[in-house]
C-alpha positions, -999 to 999 in steps of 0.1 A, spaced: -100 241 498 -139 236 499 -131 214 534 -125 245 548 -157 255 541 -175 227 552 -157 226 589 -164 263 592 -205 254 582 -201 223 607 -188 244 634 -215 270 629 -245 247 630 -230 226 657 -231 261 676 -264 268 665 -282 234 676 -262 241 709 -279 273 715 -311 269 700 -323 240 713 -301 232 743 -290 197 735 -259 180 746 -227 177 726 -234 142 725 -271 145 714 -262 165 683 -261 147 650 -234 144 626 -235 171 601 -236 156 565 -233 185 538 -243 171 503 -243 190 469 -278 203 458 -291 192 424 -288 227 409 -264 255 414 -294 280 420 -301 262 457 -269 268 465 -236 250 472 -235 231 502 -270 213 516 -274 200 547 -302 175 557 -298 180 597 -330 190 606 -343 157 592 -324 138 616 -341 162 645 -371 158 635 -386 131 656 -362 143 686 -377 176 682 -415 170 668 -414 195 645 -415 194 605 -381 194 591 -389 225 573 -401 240 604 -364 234 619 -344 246 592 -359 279 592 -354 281 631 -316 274 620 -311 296 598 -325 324 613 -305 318 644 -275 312 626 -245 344 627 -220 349 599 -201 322 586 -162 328 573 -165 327 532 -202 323 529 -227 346 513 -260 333 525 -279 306 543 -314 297 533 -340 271 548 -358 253 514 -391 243 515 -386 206 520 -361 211 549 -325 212 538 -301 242 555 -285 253 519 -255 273 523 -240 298 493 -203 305 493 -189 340 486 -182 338 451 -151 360 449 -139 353 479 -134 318 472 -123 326 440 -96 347 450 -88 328 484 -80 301 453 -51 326 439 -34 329 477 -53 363 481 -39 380 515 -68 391 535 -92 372 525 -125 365 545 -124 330 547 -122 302 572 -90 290 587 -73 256 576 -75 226 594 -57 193 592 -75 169 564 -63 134 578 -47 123 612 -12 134 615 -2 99 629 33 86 613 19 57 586 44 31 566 36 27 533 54 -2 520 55 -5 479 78 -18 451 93 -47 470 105 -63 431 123 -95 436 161 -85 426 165 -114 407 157 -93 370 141 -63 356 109 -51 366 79 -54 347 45 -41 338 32 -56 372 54 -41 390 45 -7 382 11 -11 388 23 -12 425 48 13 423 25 37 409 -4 27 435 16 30 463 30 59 455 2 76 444 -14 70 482 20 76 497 12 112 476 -22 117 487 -11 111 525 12 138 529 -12 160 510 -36 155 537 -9 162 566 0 127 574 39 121 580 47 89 565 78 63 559 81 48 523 94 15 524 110 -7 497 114 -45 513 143 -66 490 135 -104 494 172 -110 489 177 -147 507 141 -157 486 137 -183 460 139 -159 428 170 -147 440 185 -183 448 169 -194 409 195 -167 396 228 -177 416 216 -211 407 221 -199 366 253 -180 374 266 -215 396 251 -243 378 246 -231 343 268 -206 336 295 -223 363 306 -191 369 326 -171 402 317 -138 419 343 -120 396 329 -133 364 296 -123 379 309 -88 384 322 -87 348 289 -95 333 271 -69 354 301 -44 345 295 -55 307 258 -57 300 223 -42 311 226 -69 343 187 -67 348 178 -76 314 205 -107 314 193 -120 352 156 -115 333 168 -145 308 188 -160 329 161 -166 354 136 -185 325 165 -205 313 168 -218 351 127 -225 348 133 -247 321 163 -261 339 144 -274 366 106 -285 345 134 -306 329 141 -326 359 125 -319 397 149 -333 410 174 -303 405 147 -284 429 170 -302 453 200 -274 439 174 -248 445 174 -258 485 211 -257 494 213 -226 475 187 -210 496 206 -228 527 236 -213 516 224 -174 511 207 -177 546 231 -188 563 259 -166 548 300 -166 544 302 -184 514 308 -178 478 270 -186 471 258 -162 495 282 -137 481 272 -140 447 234 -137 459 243 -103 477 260 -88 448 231 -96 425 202 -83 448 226 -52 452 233 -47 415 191 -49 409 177 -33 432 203 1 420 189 -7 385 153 -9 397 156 22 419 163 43 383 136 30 367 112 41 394 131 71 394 117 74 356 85 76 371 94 102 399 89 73 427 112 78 456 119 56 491 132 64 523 141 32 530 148 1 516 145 -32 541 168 -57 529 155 -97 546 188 -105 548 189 -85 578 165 -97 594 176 -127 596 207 -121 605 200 -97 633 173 -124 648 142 -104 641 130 -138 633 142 -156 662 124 -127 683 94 -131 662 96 -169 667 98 -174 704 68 -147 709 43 -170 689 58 -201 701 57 -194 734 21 -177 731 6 -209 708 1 -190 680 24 -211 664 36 -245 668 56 -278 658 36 -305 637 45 -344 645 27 -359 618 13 -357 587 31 -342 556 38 -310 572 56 -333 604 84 -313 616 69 -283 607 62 -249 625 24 -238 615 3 -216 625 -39 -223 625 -56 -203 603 -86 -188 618 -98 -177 580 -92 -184 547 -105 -155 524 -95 -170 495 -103 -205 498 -69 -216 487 -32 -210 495 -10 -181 481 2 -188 441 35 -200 449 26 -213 483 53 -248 480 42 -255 517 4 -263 509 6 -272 472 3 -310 477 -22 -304 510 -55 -313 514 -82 -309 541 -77 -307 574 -36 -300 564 -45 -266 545 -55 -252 578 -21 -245 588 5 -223 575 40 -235 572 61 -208 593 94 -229 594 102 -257 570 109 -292 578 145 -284 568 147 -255 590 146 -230 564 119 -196 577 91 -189 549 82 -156 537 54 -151 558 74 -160 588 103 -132 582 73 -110 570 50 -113 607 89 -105 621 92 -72 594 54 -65 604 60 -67 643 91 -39 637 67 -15 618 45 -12 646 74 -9 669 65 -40 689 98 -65 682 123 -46 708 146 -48 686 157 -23 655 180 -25 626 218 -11 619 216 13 589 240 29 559 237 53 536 227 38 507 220 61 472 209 98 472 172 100 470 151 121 439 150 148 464 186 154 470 190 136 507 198 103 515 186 68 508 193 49 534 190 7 538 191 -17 564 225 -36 577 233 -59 603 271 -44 606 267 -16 630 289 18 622 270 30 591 252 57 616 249 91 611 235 121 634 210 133 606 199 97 605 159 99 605 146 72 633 123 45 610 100 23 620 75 26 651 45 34 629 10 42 642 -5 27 608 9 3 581 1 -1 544 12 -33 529 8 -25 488 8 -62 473 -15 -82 450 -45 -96 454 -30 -133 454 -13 -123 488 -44 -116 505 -42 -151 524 -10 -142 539 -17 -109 543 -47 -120 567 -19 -141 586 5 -111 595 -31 -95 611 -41 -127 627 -5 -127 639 -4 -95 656 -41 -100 670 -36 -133 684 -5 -114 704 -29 -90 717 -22 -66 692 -56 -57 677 -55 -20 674 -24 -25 654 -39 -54 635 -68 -28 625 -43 -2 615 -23 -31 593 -39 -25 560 -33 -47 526 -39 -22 495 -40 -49 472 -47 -49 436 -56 -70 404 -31 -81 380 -20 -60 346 -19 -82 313 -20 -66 276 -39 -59 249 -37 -77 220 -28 -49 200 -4 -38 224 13 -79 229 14 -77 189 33 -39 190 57 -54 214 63 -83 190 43 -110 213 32 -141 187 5 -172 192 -12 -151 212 -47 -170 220 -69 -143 203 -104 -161 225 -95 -140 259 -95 -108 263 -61 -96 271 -26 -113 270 -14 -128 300 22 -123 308 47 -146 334 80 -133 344 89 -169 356 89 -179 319 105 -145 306 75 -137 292 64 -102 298 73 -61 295 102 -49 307 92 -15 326 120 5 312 109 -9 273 75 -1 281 87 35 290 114 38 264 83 30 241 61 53 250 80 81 249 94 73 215 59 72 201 53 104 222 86 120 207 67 115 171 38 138 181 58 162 198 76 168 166 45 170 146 27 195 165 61 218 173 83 214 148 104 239 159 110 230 192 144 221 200 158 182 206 164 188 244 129 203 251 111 176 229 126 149 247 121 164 280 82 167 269 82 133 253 97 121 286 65 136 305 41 123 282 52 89 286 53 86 324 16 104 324 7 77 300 18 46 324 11 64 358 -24 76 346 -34 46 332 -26 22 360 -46 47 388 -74 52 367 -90 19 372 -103 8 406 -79 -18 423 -101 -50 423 -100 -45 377 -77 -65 362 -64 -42 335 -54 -51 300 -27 -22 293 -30 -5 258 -1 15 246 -20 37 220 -51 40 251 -26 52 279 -8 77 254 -42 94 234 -45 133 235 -81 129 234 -103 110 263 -95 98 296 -56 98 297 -29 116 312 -15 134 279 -51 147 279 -51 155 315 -15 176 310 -27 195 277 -57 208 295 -33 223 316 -9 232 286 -40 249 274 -48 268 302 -10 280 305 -11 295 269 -39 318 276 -19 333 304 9 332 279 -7 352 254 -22 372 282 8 385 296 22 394 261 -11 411 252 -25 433 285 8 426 310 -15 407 331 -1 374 347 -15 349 372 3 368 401 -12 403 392 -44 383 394 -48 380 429 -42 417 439 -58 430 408 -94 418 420 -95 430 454 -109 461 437 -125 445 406 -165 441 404 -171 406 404 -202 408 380 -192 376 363 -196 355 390 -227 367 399 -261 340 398 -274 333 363 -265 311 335 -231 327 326 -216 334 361 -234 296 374 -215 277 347 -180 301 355 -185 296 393 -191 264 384 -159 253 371 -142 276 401 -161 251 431 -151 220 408 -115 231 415 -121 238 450 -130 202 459 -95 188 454 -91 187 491 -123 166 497 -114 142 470 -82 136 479 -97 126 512 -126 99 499 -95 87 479 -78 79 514 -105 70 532 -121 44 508 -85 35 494 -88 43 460 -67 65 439 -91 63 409 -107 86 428 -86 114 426 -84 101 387 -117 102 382 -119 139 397 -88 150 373 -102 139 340 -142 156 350 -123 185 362 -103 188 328 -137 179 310 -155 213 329 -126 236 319 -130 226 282 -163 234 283 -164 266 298 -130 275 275 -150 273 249 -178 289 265 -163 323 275 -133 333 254 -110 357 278 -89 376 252 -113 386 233 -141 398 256 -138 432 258 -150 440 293 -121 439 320 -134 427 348 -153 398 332 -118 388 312 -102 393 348 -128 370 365 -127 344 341 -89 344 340 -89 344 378 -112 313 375 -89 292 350 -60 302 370 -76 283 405 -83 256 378 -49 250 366 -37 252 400 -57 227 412 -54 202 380 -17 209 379 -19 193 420 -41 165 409 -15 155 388 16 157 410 -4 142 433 -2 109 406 34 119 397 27 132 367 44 164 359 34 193 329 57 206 304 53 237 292 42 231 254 30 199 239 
């Protein structure tokens, strides 16, 4: 809400400058409004007239009075003042704001306007191997991306979630290789299995036993390469036991995201894009532009590369096979297209890339696939035309991308924007952003918990490898939580009934995970802690929801009490005196908590714009923080005046309004006890 106030200050000095001192549009300077070091000079400052000063040759303090004078009424603000060292300070009107906060009608206060570019943006998240069940790592994507997906659409910006399945990729081909040359099974004994057991957990073990399979003997790596062969290529029983197990994961990783309230539009299945010659597309444009092109000699003969212009890194992607071996000169290019013939995973993503942006010429077939958390459709990629349907939304052709994938891809990452630059495509290149992130490990006391021994107590944190079966399963890590939550639900309500405690148990957990994996800034490797993420107390998500709880009980009590509930609220102070908002030491530190609220709006902006959810985090838990402190400051049942128990309810209400969006802005939904 407070951007509304800023624009309408903007607009009124920009029209002031314009007036006063006849410069051109382009002459004026950007307006920067700052927060002054005490509430008493006011709540906006703006240093303009310092940047006039030379232009002008006056004292800054000189200007700032010739502005405010000149300045008319502004929408929502009480007073403009000039302060002795030059700043334009700006006071809102208190109980306007206040009540503009509640959804007053008729309140004097500036219009709305659009917080981000309503241009349509991808955001592409999850993208799990379906090879096994996802892990701790994986949720630290999920819940970034989604998190960003969230803040987007808050600010006005239409937007395309997209869920890529790698399901012709190695991790895939390492399972069929278990089910084919371990477990010699066929498709229907495949089926059975999945029909007969948690599939995801069994393809999790399956896919370390084949690990071990292979350190036993390189050789078998050989198996690994016709199996891959086989998938791509298609119409065999390999390739048909590969699609049935990418199917059958990604439905069992869709409901554990659904756990923690993550939905797609779209998942983009590789398969297809083979298939339907994205790739060949792809291919021919950076052949034929020398962006890419065939090595004679050396190890990577017989290879398509491309030259990399910049290495941020200083070393290949982890699980780069192309470049392990390379040295030199040879680690300059990027293997596009094996020796063998088989496309690498950059390759077919540049080709998935190019289609985001709308710049292949060439789209996908589509199907219904699974109904989405919302109620309307899921719908996937195919390369068998028919699965149409009129209500089908049109996908792709995005003016912005967001690729959300580890920091270890960052090298390839670079590639897919060297890609499109090299084509001539640099605005899109620019708009082709990698929201990367650190790795998540766990603590020690957390590893020991989830019965993790010969841990190496000398580091910090326990690393985990889901190559070697090592590591948490998301849905134990949930199913965890919320048992442990289910414990002190019990103990604080006892006589709440089974449903409701699990449903609140349920909530607790998913704030727990989702809180704790925004709350750090991306670059931090973070060392998840069961007991940290789930605490009542300090900087977690349980705390985060109770504060709200809290704030929903005094209404509670208020209603039953005085018949006074948050929607009387609103209408109720048009005509009540707003005495406890005026300046001093009481209404400062009440008004205080009221403009805390209000900046949800201009947070949830920075967290865009420097693309970082701990932001918005960050902002939740100080927010939560000022409301215990003025809770216990000024009681509201028991002061006896009305209009100051109206005021200061008024002002909790905007709070838990605005908390209560912070959090669905993370995912993280409030139940109504804890």
């Amino acid at each position: 809400m407070i951007l509304r106030f800023h624009a309408a200050v903007r607009a009124a000095l920009t029209d002031t400058l314009l007036r006063v001192y006849a410069l051109e549009p382009a002459a004026i300077p950007a307006i920067v409004l700052e927060a002054p070091p005490t509430r008493a000079m006011g709540d906006l400052a703006c240093p303009v007239a310092f940047e006039l000063a030379r232009r002008l040759r006056k004292a800054p303090r000189a200007i700032a009075a010739e502005i405010v004078a000149a300045l008319g009424p502004i929408a929502g603000i009480r007073q403009a003042v000039a302060t002795p060292n030059g700043y334009v300070n700006v006071f809102l009107d208190r109980a306007a704001a206040v009540r503009l906060a509640l959804g007053a009608p008729g309140v004097d206060a500036p219009a709305p306007e659009p917080l981000l570019p309503a241009e349509k943006t991808i955001v592409e998240h999850t993208a799990i191997n379906p090879n096994k069940a996802a892990h701790i790592g994986h949720l630290r994507n999920t819940t970034l991306g989604d998190t960003l997906v969230r803040l987007l659409r808050y600010g006005g910006v239409p937007v395309e979630v997209q869920n890529y399945i790698d399901d012709t990729g190695v991790q895939v081909a390492d399972v069929v290789v278990g089910f084919e040359h371990l477990e010699h099974k066929t498709l229907e004994e495949v089926r059975a299995i999945a029909d007969s057991t948690r599939f995801d957990y069994y393809c999790w073990d399956l896919y370390a036993r084949v690990t071990e399979w292979y350190d036993a003997d390189r050789a078998r790596l050989s198996v690994r390469s016709a199996t891959l062969h086989a998938i791509e290529h298609g119409g065999n029983d390999t390739a048909a036991i590969g699609a049935f197990v990418a199917d059958r994961i990604v439905r069992t990783h869709l409901a554990t995201m659904a756990r923690l309230n993550v939905d797609y539009d779209l998942l983009t299945w590789e398969g297809d894009i083979l298939r339907l010659k994205f790739w060949a597309t792809a291919f021919d444009l950076l052949r034929d532009s020398g962006t890419m092109f065939k090595q004679t000699e050396g190890k990577l003969a017989g290879c398509w590369v491309m030259p990399i212009e910049e290495d941020p890194t200083g070393a290949p992607a982890a699980g780069d096979v192309e470049a392990d071996a390379l040295d030199g000169d040879e680690q300059r290019e990027k293997v596009i297209v094996r020796s063998d013939g088989t496309v690498t995973y950059v390759g077919k993503d540049i080709a998935y890339q190019y289609w985001k942006l709308g710049l292949l010429g060439r789209d996908f077939h589509y199907r219904p696939f699974a109904t989405r958390l919302a109620g309307d459709t899921l719908w996937a990629t195919t390369s068998t035309p028919g699965g149409d349907r009129p209500d089908r939304p049109t996908f792709g052709h995005a003016h912005a991308v967001y690729n959300v994938i580890d920091t270890r891809q960052s090298y390839l990452q670079k590639l897919l924007k060297q890609a499109l630059a090299t084509l001539g495509h640099r605005a899109e290149a620019d708009r082709s952003t990698h929201f990367s992130y650190e790795m998540v490990a766990l603590s020690h006391r957390t590893a020991r918990e989830l019965g993790y021994t010969g841990q190496d107590e000398s580091k910090p944190f326990v690393e985990v490898s889901g190559r070697k079966g090592l590591g948490v399963k998301a849905d134990d890590l949930l199913d965890r939580l919320i048992a442990k939550a289910r414990v002190e639900v019990e103990a604080r309500n006892p006589a709440m009934s089974a449903e409701e405690t699990l449903r609140t148990a349920t909530m607790l957990g998913v704030s727990a995970v989702r809180y704790f994996l925004v709350k750090f800034t991306r670059t931090k490797m973070i060392a998840f802690d069961m007991d940290e993420a789930l605490a009542f107390e300090g900087e977690s998500g349980p705390y985060l929801q109770y504060s709200v709880v809290r704030a929903q009980n005094i209404f509670a009590k208020l209603a039953a009490r005085d018949g006074v509930t948050e929607d009387d609220l609103a209408a109720r102070l048009a005509t009540t005196p707003a005495d406890a908002l005026e300046p001093g030491d009481d209404g400062d530190a009440l008004w205080g908590l009221a403009l805390e609220a209000a900046r949800l709006d201009e947070v949830v902006v920075q967290a865009v714009r420097t693309l970082e959810p701990a932001v918005l985090a960050k902002y939740a838990f100080g927010l939560a923080q000022a409301f215990n402190a003025v809770y216990h400051r000024f009681p509201i049942l028991n002061e006896e005046r009305d209009a100051h128990r109206l005021w200061r309810a008024a002002v909790i209400s905007a709070y838990r309004r605005q908390l209560t969006a912070a959090l669905a802005l993370m995912g993280i939904d409030v139940p109504a006890r804890m």
